[in-house]
Structure formats: structure tokens, C-alpha cells
DRENDO-583674 format. One line per field, with one value per residue (C-alpha): chain; x, y, z; residue in one letter. Coordinates in steps of 0.001 Angstrom, whole numbers. Example, Ala and Ser with C-alpha at 12.3 -4.5 7.8 and 13.67 -1.06 7.14 Angstrom:
2
kette <- [A,A]
px <- [12300,13670]
py <- [-4500,-1060]
pz <- [7800,7140]
rest <- [A,S]
END
This chain:
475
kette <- [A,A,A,A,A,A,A,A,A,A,A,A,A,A,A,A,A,A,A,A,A,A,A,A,A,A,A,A,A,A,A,A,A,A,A,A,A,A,A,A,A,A,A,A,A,A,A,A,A,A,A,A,A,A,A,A,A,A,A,A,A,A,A,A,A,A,A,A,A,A,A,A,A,A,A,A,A,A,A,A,A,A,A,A,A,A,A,A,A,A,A,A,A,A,A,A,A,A,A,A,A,A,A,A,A,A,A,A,A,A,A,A,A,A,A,A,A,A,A,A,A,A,A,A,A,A,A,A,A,A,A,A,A,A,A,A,A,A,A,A,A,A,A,A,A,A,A,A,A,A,A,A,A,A,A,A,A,A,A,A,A,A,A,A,A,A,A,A,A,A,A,A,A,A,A,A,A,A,A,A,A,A,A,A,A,A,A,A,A,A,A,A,A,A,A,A,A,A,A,A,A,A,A,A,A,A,A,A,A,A,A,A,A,A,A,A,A,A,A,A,A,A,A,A,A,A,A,A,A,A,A,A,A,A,A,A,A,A,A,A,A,A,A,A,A,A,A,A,A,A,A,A,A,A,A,A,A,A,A,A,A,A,A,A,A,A,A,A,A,A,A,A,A,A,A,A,A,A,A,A,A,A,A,A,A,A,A,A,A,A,A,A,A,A,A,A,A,A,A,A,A,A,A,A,A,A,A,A,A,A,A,A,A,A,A,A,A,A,A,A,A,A,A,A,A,A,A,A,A,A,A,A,A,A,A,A,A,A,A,A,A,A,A,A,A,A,A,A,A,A,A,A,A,A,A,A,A,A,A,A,A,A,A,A,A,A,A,A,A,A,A,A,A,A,A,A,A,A,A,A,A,A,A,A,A,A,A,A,A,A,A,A,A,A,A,A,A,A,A,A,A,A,A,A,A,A,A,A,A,A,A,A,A,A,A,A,A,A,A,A,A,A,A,A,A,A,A,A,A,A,A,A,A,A,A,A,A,A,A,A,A,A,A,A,A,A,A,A,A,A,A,A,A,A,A,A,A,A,A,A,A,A,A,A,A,A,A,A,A,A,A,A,A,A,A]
px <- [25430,23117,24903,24464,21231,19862,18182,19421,21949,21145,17731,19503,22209,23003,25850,28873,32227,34746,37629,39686,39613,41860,41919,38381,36993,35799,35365,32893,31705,27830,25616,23216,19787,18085,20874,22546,25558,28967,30508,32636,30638,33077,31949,33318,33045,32263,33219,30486,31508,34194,36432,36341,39619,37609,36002,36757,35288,32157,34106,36672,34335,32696,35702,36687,33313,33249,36687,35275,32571,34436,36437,35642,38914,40077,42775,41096,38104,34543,32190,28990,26820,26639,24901,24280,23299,23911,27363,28576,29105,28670,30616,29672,32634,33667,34334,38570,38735,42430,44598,46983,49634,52669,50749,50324,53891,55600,54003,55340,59204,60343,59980,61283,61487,59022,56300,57141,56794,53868,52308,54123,52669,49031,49845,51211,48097,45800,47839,47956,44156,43746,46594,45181,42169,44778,43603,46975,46149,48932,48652,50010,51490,51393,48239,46290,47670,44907,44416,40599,41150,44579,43285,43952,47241,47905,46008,44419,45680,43296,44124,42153,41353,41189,40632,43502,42936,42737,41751,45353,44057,46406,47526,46010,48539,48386,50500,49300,51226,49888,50006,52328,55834,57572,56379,55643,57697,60401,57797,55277,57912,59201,55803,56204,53523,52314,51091,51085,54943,54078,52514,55631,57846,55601,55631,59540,59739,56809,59698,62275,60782,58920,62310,64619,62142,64115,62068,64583,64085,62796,64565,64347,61586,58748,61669,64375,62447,61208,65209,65960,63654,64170,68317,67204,69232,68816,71012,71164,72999,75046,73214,69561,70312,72702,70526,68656,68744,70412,67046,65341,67620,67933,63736,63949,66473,64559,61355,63128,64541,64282,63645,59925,60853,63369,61304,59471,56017,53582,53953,57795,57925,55129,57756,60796,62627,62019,58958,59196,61460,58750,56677,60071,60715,57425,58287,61718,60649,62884,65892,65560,64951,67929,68522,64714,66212,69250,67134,64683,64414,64219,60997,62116,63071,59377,57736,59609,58519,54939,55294,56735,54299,51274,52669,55318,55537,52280,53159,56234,54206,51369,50405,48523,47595,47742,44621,45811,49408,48095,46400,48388,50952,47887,47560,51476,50963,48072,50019,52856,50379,49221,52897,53050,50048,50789,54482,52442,50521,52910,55313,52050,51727,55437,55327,52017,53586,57121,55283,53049,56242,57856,54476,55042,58441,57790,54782,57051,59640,57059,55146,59145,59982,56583,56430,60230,58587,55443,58074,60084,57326,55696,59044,58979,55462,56389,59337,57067,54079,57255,58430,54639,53938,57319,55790,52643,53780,56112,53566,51615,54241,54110,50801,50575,53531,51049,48123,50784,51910,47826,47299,49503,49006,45280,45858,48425,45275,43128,45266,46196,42633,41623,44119,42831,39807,40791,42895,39667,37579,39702,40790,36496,36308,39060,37349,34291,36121,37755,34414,33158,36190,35249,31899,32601,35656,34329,33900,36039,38178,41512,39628,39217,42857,43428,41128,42540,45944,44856,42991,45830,47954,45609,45219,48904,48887,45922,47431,51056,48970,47218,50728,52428,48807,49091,52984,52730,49301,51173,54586]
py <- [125835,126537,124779,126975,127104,130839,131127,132326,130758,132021,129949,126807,127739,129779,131436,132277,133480,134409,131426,133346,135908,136205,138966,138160,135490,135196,132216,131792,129362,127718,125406,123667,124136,121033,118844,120700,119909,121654,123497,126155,128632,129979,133551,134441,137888,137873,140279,142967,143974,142695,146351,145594,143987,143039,139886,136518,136009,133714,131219,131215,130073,127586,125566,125912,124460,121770,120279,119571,118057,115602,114664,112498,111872,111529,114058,116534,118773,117974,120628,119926,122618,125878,128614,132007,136017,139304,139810,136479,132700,130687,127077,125189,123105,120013,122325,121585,122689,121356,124303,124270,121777,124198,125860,122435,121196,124493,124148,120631,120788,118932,116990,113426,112786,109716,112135,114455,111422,110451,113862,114453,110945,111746,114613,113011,110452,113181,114858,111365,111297,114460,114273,110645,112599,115194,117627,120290,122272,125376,126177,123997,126153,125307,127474,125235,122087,121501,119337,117815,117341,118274,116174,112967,111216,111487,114061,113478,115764,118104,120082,123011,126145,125127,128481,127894,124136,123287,120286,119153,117908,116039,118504,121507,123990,126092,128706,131413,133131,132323,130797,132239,132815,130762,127602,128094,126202,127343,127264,129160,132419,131639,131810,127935,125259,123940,120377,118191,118691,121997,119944,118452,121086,123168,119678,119608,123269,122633,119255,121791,124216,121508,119705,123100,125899,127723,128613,127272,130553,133074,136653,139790,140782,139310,139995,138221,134993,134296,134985,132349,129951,130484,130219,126699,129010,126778,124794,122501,124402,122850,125131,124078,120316,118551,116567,115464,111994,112019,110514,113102,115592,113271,113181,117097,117772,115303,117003,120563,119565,122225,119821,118548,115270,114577,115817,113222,112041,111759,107682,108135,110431,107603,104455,107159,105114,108237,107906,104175,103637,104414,101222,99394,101459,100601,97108,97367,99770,99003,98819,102397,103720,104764,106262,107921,110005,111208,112798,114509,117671,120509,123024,126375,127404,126100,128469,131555,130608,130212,133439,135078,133769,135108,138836,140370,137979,137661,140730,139203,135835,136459,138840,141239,142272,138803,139272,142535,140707,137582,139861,142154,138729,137079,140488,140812,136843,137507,140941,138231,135538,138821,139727,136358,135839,139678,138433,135102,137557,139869,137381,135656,139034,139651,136398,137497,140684,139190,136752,139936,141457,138716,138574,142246,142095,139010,141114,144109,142229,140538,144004,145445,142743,143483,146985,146888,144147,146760,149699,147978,147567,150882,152092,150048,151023,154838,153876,152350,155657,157924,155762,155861,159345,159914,157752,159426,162846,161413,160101,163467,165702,163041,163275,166941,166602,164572,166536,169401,167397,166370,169692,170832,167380,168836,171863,171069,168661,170928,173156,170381,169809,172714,173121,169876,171035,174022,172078,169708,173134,173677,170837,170633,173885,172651,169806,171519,174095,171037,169334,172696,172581,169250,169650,172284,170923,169238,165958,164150,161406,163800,165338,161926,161241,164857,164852,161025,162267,165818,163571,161651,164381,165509,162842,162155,166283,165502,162577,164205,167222,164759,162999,166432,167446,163822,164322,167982,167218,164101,166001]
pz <- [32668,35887,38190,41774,43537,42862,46746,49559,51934,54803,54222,54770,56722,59957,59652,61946,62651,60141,59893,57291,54664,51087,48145,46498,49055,52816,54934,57571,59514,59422,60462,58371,59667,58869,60470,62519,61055,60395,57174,56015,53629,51505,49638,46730,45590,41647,39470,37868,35039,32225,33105,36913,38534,41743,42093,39794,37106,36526,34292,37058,39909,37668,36557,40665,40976,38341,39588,43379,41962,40610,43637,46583,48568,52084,52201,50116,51154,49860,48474,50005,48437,46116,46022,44255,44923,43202,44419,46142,44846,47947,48321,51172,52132,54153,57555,58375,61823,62400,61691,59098,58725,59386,62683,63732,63746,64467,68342,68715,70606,67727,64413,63642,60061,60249,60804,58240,55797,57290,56753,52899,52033,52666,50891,47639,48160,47801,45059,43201,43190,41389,38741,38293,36999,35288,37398,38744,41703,41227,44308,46685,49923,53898,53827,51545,53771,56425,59435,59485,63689,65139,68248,67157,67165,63985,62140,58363,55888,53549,50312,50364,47960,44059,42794,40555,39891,36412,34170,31755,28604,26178,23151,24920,25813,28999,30511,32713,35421,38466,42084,45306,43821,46575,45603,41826,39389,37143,33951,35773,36414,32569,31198,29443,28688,32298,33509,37283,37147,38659,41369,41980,42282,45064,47064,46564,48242,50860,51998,52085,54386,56577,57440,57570,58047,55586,52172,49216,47269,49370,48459,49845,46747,45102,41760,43868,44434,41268,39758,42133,41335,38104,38560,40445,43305,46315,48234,51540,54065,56614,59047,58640,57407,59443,61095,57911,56259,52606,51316,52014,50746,47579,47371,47776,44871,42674,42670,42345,39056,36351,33498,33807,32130,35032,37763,40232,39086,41840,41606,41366,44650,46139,45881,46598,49240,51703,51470,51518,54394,57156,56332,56452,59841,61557,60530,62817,65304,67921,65625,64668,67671,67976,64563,64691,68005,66054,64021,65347,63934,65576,65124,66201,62322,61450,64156,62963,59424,60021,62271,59173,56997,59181,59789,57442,54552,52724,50281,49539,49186,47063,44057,45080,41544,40504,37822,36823,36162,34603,32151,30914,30793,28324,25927,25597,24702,22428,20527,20071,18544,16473,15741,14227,12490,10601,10351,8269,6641,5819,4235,2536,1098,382,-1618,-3480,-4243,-5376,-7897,-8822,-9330,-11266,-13634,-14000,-15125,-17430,-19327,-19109,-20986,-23485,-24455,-25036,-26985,-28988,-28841,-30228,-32940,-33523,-33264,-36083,-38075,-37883,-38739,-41832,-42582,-41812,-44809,-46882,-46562,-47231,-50094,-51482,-51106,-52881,-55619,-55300,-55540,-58661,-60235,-59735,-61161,-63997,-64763,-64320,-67277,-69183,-68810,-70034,-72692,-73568,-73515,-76384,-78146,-78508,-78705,-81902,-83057,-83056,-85297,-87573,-87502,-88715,-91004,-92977,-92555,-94590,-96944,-96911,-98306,-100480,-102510,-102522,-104314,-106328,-107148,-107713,-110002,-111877,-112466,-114000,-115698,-117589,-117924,-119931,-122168,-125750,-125883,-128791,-128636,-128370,-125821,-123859,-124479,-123219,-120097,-119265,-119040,-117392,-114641,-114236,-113384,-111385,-109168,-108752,-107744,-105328,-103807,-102841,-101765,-99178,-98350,-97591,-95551,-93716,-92939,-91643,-89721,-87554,-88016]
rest <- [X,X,X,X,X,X,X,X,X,X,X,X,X,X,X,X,X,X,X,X,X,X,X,X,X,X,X,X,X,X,X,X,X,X,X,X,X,X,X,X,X,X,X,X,X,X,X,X,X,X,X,X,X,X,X,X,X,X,X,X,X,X,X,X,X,X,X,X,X,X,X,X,X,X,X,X,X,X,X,X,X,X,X,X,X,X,X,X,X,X,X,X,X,X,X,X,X,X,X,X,X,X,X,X,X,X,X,X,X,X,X,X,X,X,X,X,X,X,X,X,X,X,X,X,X,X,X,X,X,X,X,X,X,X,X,X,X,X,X,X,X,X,X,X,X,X,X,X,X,X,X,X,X,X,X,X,X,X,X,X,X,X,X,X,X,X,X,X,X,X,X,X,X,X,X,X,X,X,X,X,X,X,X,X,X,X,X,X,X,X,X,X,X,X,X,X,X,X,X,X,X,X,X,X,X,X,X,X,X,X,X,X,X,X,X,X,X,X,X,X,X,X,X,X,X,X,X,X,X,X,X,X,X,X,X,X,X,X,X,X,X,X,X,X,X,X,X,X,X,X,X,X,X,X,X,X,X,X,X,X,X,X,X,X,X,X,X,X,X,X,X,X,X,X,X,X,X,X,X,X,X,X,X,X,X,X,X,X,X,X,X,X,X,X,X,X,X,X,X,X,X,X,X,X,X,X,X,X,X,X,X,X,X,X,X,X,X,X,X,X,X,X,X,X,X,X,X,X,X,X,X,X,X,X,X,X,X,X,X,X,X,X,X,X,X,X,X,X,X,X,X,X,X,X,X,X,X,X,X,X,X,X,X,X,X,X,X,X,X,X,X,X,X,X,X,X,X,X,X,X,X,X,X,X,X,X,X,X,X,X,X,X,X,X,X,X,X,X,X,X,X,X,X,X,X,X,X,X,X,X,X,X,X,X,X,X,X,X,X,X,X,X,X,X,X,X,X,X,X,X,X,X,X,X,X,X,X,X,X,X,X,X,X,X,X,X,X,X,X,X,X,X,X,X,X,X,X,X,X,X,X,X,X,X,X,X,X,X,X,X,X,X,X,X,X]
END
């Protein structure tokens, strides 16, 4: 998004003396050559390279951009202008000449409490129009709290300096560790989700130190004063508040209320009756007259603050590696998020493997229960071979008996064979001799008689002769 003018500002402007100076950022005044007219040219040194810690980041200067863009409000300076070089992001503000707030009051002999509400109010109306927007500055302090003209009789307010301003959208959570650890809030130091109750808090402390000039939870360290804030350590000595109304102790302690839910809303600390009770006193001016002198406050606590605050206390007040911090703060956040997410995965993974594991042992069981079932059988099977090569090598031995037992069955054939066949030759030649034997016998009727009975005989001969062959040959 191109939103700064890529030409030179000293084209347009003249610029003049430095008004202030911060970590990253210088402020000068200028005049605008066309109109003659006055403005604050704020440079911003940008960052060159993703590795550097000097400068802010692009992104950074946009979003500071893009949020006085969208405002237009009495008590809270106007961006005018933007432009853009190698090095430098130039914003060319609504010039605030006045002084800031604290400076301002700490030279006045003393401090009734109807001006500091007059002052706090036009700061919670300028406050009111940003988180009506949901816009959270972060970084409300006495050095952001202007004067437009401190020569006037009473002098308007201005908010100044949202480099840390941010945009709270519903259901987006923030946290980031920033702003000037004497006025951040409670979540800020604890790292928690942030919103305008932040806001509220700083304006709770900025009360505290405006009517007292004592900070609430200043320590000795940058460590001590964030464990007090975050203890809530404060308290409303006799010392510093004796001459202070118990409304505006009561609007102090509301607004530094560790539970964000319970802490004052801009439009709760707007109808606070503290805040309330100077239109009711300008109403009966002359009846608290008296009342208003009893309470003037003195300022002599308020100048040593603000001398503090512009000589010895700014390390204590700001971080001077605030980037540097903030960062290392977002990687620890995004190794926890990591931590997390590979806890997720690693019980994801647990799971996977545990039903992987329950699979296994389910199979496992199944293939014992069949290999015991395949075991079983092969052992039956192994039984069963045995058993059968048993019967084979039986039967083997049996048949190796029978081919024996053929053997000398044939072999006894053969001789029975033969010997018919030799008893066959010979009752042939016996025959043959017998048949001589007749032929040559006379042939007369005795003689038949004779050879009938003779063949006879000799048949019944032939016939045992075969029966004793037959029974001998199977015997």
C-alpha cells in the first residue's frame, strides 16, 4: 500500500530547529513553503534490513500512519502530511508548541484539584474518541500529554506519539510487551491478551502522579517497577495525599484495578463523580470557594518529578532495547505455540502408534492362534506321512515277500512244468509203443475181448498216472 509521497520534503517544507529527539525518531520543526504555515516534521528512521535492530520496521510506521489518518479530534494531534526517502519516513504533524502537560503545571505555585479534572477530562475525551474507534494508544505518559498553547487560560490538551497505537479487533488476540514500564498495565508486564483497559490503567497512574507527584510504582529498577505493578504495590500515603479529595482517590484506585473486567471504562471514568463534580462546582462557585482553597495542591512534588523525569530517570523509564525485548518475548511465544503444536503432534502420533500397536497385537494373536491351528495340523499331517511311509515301506517288504514267494512259485512251475512235459513224452511213446503193440496183435473175436479188457486196464493205469502227475505238479 503506497501511501507516503516518494519526493523530497525539504521541497515543500523549510525546515528548522530540533523540538525533541527519541530512540529511532527526531522531531524538528518546519514551515510549509507554500503557506507559510507551521508543523512538526517528525523523522522516523526505518530499519534496512530484516537482521538490523535500528530503525522500525515498515509495517510499524504504516499501521502508526494508518491510525492518524483516521482521526480528526481536538485533543489529539493531526497528521497533516507524509512523506518518504531512503532512510527516513517523514510525518508532518499538527505543530504542539505548548510544552508538555507535567512542565506546564509543575511551574505553577500550586494545583487545585478542579484543574486537574479539567485537564484529566480532556484527556479521557480524547481517549474516548479513539477507543470509540477501538483504537488503544499503549503509551499514554506525561510526555505524550501536550499543551497546543500554554498561553491561554486554560490550555487544550493533545495526545501525541502513536508509534505503539494499535487497532483492537473483536476475537483477535494481542499481547506484546511494550510501552514505558511505569505506566503499563499489569497484562502488559504478565505478557496476557491486551485491549483499551490498558488505556485505563496508564490514565489511573498519570492521576496519581499529577495530584501527588509520587509515581504509584516507581522502584529503584526497571525489574522493581514492573514487580510492583504487577503486585498492584501502590498505596495513598498520608504524606503525599492529605490534602486530596476521597473521589479522587476512589477514581484513582478504580482505574488501577488488576481485573480488566472491574477496571473503569473510558465512559465509566467520564460520568465518575470526580470527574463530574466540577460542572456541579462551576454551577456553585461561590459555595466552594472555600472547599476549592482547602485543597489546593501543592506542586513542588510535581516539579521534582518532571525534573526527574528529564535528567536521571529515562533509563529507568523506558526500554532501551525495547525491540530487541519484544522479540525475543514473541520467539519464546512462538517455540511455546511450537511446543504445543509438536506436543498435538506428538500425542496425534502416540495415538496412531498405540492403535498401530493394538492392530499389531490383535494380528499377532490371530496368526498364533492360526499358526498353532496350521502347527496342529502339520503335526497331524507329519503323523499321517510317518504313518504312510510305515505303510509304504510295509507294503514294500510285502511285496518284496511276494515277488520272493512269485519267484519260487515259478520257479517250482517251471519244474512241474517240465516234469509233465516229460511225463507228457513219455506216456506219448507209451502210447505210441501201445499202438504198435495192437496193430500188431491178431485180430479174432478173443482177441477183441482180449484187447477190450487190455485197453481198459490201460486207461484206468493212464488215468491214475495223470491223477498222481496232477497231484504232485500242484502239490
Amino acid at each position: 500500500m503506497d501511501i507516503f509521497k516518494q519526493q523530497k520534503v525539504e521541497d515543500f517544507y523549510e525546515i528548522g530547529e530540533e523540538l525533541g529527539s527519541g530512540q529511532f525518531a527526531i522531531v524538528k520543526q518546519c514551515r510549509e513553503k507554500n503557506t507559510g504555515q507551521e508543523f512538526a516534521a517528525k523523522f522516523i528512521k526505518k530499519r534496512q534490513s530484516i537482521a538490523s535492530s535500528r530503525g522500525v520496521r515498515l509495517e510499524e510506521i504504516q499501521r502508526e500512519v494508518q491510525i492518524l489518518q483516521q482521526i480528526q479530534h481536538q485533543n489529539i494531534v493531526t497528521l497533516h502530511d507524509v512523506y518518504e526517502n531512503r532512510t527516513d519516513v517523514v510525518l508532518i504533524l499538527e505543530l504542539v508548541s505548548g510544552g508538555e502537560l507535567f512542565d506546564f503545571l509543575a511551574q505553577k505555585e500550586s494545583l487545585s484539584e478542579d484543574e486537574a479534572t479539567q485537564f484529566i477530562k480532556q484527556i479521557l475525551e480524547g481517549v474516548n474518541y479513539l477507543h470509540s474507534r477501538k483504537i488503544a494508544h499503549f503509551d499514554l505518559k506525561p510526555e505524550n500529554i501536550m499543551l497546543l498553547d500554554k498561553n491561554v487560560p486554560l490550555p487544550r490538551i493533545k495526545l501525541i506519539d502513536f508509534g505503539l497505537a494499535h487497532k483492537i479487533e473483536t476475537g483477535v488476540e494481542f499481547k506484546n510487551i511494550f510501552g514505558t514500564p511505569e505506566f503499563v498495565a499489569p497484562e502488559i508486564v504478565n505478557y496476557e491478551p491486551l485491549g483499551l483497559e490498558a488505556d485505563m490503567w496508564s490514565i489511573g497512574v498519570i492521576t496519581y502522579i499529577l495530584l501527588s507527584g509520587a509515581s504509584p510504582f516507581l522502584g529503584e529498577t526497571k525489574q522493581d517497577t514492573l514487580k510492583n505493578i504487577s503486585a498492584i504495590n501502590y498505596e495513598f500515603d498520608e504524606e503525599f495525599f492529605y490534602n486530596t479529595s476521597e473521589l479522587a482517590k476512589n477514581f484513582i484506585s478504580h482505574l488501577l484495578e488488576r481485573d480488566k473486567k472491574k477496571r473503569l471504562t473510558i465512559q465509566d471514568a467520564l460520568n465518575h463523580p470526580w470527574i463530574k463534580s466540577n460542572e456541579r462546582k462551576e454551577e456553585n462557585k461561590g459555595q466552594e470557594l472555600q472547599k476549592r482553597e482547602r485543597r489546593q495542591l501543592k506542586t513542588k512534588r510535581l516539579r521534582e518529578y518532571t525534573i526527574k523525569c528529564h535528567s536521571s530517570m529515562p533509563p529507568n523509564n523506558t526500554y532501551v532495547n525495547f525491540e530487541r525485548f519484544a522479540q525475543v518475548v514473541e520467539d519464546i511465544d512462538q517455540m511455546e505455540r511450537s511446543f504445543l503444536t509438536l506436543t498435538a503432534s506428538h500425542d496425534s502420533l502416540q495415538e496412531d502408534i498405540d492403535a498401530m500397536v493394538s492392530i499389531y497385537n490383535e494380528k499377532e494373536a490371530w496368526y498364533k492362534e492360526q499358526s498353532e491351528g496350521v502347527r496342529h495340523e502339520l503335526s497331524q499331517i507329519r503323523y499321517e506321512f510317518r504313518k504312510v511311509e510305515s505303510l509304504k515301506k510295509n507294503l514294500k517288504d510285502e511285496m518284496q515277500s511276494f515277488s520272493s514267494s512269485l519267484s519260487g512259485i515259478s520257479s517250482r512251475y517251471q519244474e512241474r512244468q517240465n516234469h509233465f512235459d516229460a511225463l507228457k513224452q513219455e506216456l506219448s511213446n507209451e502210447l505210441t509203443w501201445l499202438q504198435e503193440v495192437m496193430g500188431s496183435s491178431p485180430n479174432d473175436a478173443g482177441g477183441d475181448y482180449h484187447i477190450g479188457n487190455l485197453t481198459t486196464v490201460f486207461n484206468n493205469e493212464v488215468n491214475e498216472a495223470l491223477k498222481e502227475l496232477l497231484n504232485r505238479s500242484c502239490g
